[in-house]
C-alpha positions as CSV (number, residue, x, y, z in Angstrom):
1,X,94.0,71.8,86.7
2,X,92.7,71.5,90.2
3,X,89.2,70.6,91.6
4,X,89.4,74.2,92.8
5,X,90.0,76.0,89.7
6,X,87.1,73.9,87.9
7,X,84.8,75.4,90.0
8,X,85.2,79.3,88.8
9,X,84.3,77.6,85.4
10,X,81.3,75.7,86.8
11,X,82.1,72.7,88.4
12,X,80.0,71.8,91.8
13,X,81.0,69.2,94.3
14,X,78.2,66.8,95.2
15,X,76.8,66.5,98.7
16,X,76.0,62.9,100.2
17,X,72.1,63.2,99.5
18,X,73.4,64.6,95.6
19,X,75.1,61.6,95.3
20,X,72.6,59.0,96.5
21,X,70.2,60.3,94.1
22,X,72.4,60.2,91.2
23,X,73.0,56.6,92.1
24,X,69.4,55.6,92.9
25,X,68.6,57.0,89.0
26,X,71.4,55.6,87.0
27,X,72.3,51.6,86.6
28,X,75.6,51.7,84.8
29,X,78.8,52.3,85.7
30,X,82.6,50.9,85.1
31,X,83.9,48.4,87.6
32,X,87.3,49.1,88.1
33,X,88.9,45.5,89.9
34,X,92.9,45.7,90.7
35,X,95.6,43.8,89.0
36,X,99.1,43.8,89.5
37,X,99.4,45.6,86.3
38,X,96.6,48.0,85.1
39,X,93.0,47.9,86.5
40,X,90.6,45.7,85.1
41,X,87.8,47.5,83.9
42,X,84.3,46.6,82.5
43,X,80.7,48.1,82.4
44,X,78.9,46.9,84.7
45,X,74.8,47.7,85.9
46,X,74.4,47.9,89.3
47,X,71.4,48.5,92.1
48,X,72.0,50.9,94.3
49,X,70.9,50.5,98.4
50,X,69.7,54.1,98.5
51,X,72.4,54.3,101.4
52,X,76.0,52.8,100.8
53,X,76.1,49.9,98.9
54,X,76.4,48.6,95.1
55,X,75.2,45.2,93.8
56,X,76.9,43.4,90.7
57,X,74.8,40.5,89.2
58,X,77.7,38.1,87.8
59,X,76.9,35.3,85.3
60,X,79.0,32.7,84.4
61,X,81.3,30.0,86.1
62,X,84.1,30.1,88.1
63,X,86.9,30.2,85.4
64,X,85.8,33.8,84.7
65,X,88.3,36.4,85.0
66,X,86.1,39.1,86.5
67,X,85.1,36.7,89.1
68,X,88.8,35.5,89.9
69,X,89.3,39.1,90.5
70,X,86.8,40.3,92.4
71,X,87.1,37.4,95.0
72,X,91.1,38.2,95.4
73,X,90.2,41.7,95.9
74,X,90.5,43.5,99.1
75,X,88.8,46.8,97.4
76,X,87.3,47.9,94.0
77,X,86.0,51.2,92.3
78,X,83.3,52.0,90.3
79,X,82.6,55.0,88.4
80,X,78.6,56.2,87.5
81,X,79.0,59.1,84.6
82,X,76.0,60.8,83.1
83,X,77.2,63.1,80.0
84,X,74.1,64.6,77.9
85,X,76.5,67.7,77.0
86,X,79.8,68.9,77.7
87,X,78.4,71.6,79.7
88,X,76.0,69.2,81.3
89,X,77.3,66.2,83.2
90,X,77.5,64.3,86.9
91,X,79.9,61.9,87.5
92,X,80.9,59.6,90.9
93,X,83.1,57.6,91.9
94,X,82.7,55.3,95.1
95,X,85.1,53.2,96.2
96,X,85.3,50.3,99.1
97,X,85.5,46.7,99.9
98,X,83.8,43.8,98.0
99,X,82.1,41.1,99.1
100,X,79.8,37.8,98.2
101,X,76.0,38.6,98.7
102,X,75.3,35.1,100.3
103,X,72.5,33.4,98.6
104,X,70.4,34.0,101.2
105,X,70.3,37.8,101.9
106,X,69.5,38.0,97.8
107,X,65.7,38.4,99.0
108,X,66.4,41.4,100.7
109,X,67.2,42.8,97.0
110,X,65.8,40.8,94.6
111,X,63.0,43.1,93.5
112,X,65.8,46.0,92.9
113,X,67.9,43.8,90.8
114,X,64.9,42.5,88.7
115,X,64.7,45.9,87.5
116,X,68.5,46.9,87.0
117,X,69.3,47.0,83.2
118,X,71.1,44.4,81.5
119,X,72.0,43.5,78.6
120,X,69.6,41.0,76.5
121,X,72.5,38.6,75.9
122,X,72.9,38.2,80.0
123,X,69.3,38.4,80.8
124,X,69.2,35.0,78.2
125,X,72.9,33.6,80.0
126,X,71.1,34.1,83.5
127,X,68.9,31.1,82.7
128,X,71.7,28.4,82.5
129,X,74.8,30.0,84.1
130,X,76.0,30.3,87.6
131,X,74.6,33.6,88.9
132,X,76.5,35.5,91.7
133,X,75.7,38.6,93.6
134,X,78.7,41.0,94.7
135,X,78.4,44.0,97.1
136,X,80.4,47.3,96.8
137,X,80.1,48.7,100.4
138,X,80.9,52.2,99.7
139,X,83.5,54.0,101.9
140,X,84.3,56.6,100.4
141,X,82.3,58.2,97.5
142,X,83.1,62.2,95.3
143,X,80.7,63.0,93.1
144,X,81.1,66.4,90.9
145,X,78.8,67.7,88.4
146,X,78.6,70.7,86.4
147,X,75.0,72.0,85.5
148,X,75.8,75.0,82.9
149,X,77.9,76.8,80.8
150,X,81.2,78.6,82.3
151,X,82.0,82.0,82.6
152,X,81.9,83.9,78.9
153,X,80.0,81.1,77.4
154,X,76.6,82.8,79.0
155,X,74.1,84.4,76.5
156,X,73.7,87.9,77.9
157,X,71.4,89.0,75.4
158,X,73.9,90.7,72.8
C-alpha cells in the first residue's frame, strides 16, 4: 500500500520542525550499519543536535563489531519509533554519513549526552572501557505519524 493511500486512513507526513521535535523528545532508536549481507541492526540511544545531527556513545574496544562497522561505513540509518497505540504512533527515519566525534569537540555535547538514556549495564562499562562518540549527520530524514483512528473507526455518537 502506498504512502498516499495511508493518508485517507490517517497517516500524516511530518514537516522538518515535526521531525526535530520528535527527535529532541525521544533517545532510542535502531542503528541500522551496512554489511555485505543484511544490515546490522542494534538499539541504540542517541542525542539529538536540535538541527541535523545524531550522537552514538560507543563503549568497548576496538575488536567490537559495531565499531568495525561503523568506521568502514560510508552511510548508516537509524530509525526513532514511538507506538503508545496502533492508532497512535510517530516514526522517523534519518539517514547520512557517519563520522568520529574527535575527542575534542565532545565538550560541545557533553551535557546532552550526560542526559541521554542508557542502559545501567553501560553506564557501569563506561567507567573502564574505551568510550567513543559517532555522529549521524542527517541528510535526508521522513518522518510519518498518525494521531487518530481512521475513517469508520470514529465514535459518532450511535
Amino acid at each position: 500500500m502506498t504512502i498516499e493511500r495511508l493518508q485517507e486512513y490517517g497517516l500524516a507526513e511530518m514537516d522538518d520542525d515535526a521531525i526535530r521535535a520528535f527527535l529532541s523528545n525521544e533517545g532510542m532508536g535502531v542503528l541500522g550499519l551496512p554489511t555485505e549481507g543484511t544490515p546490522y541492526m542494534l538499539p541504540m540511544s542517541y542525542e539529538f543536535d536540535g538541527e541535523s545531527a545524531l550522537y552514538f556513545t560507543f563503549i568497548g574496544g576496538p575488536e567490537s563489531r559495531k565499531r568495525e562497522l561503523i568506521e568502514a561505513a560510508d552511510g548508516a540509518g537509524f530509525l526513532v519509533y514511538a507506538a503508545q497505540t496502533a492508532f497512535n504512533w510517530e516514526s522517523v527515519m534519518v539517514t547520512g554519513t557517519v563520522e568520529k566525534v574527535p575527542y575534542g569537540e565532545w565538550d560541545r555535547f557533553a551535557a546532552a549526552t550526560e542526559s541521554a538514556w542508557r542502559p545501567d549495564v553501560f553506564e557501569t562499562a563506561m567507567e573502564s572501557e574505551a568510550v567513543t562518540v559517532y555522529r549521524l549527520r542527517g541528510e535526508e530524514w521522513t518522518g510519518y505519524r498518525h494521531t487518530g483512528l481512521p475513517p469508520g473507526f470514529a465514535d459518532d455518537g450511535e
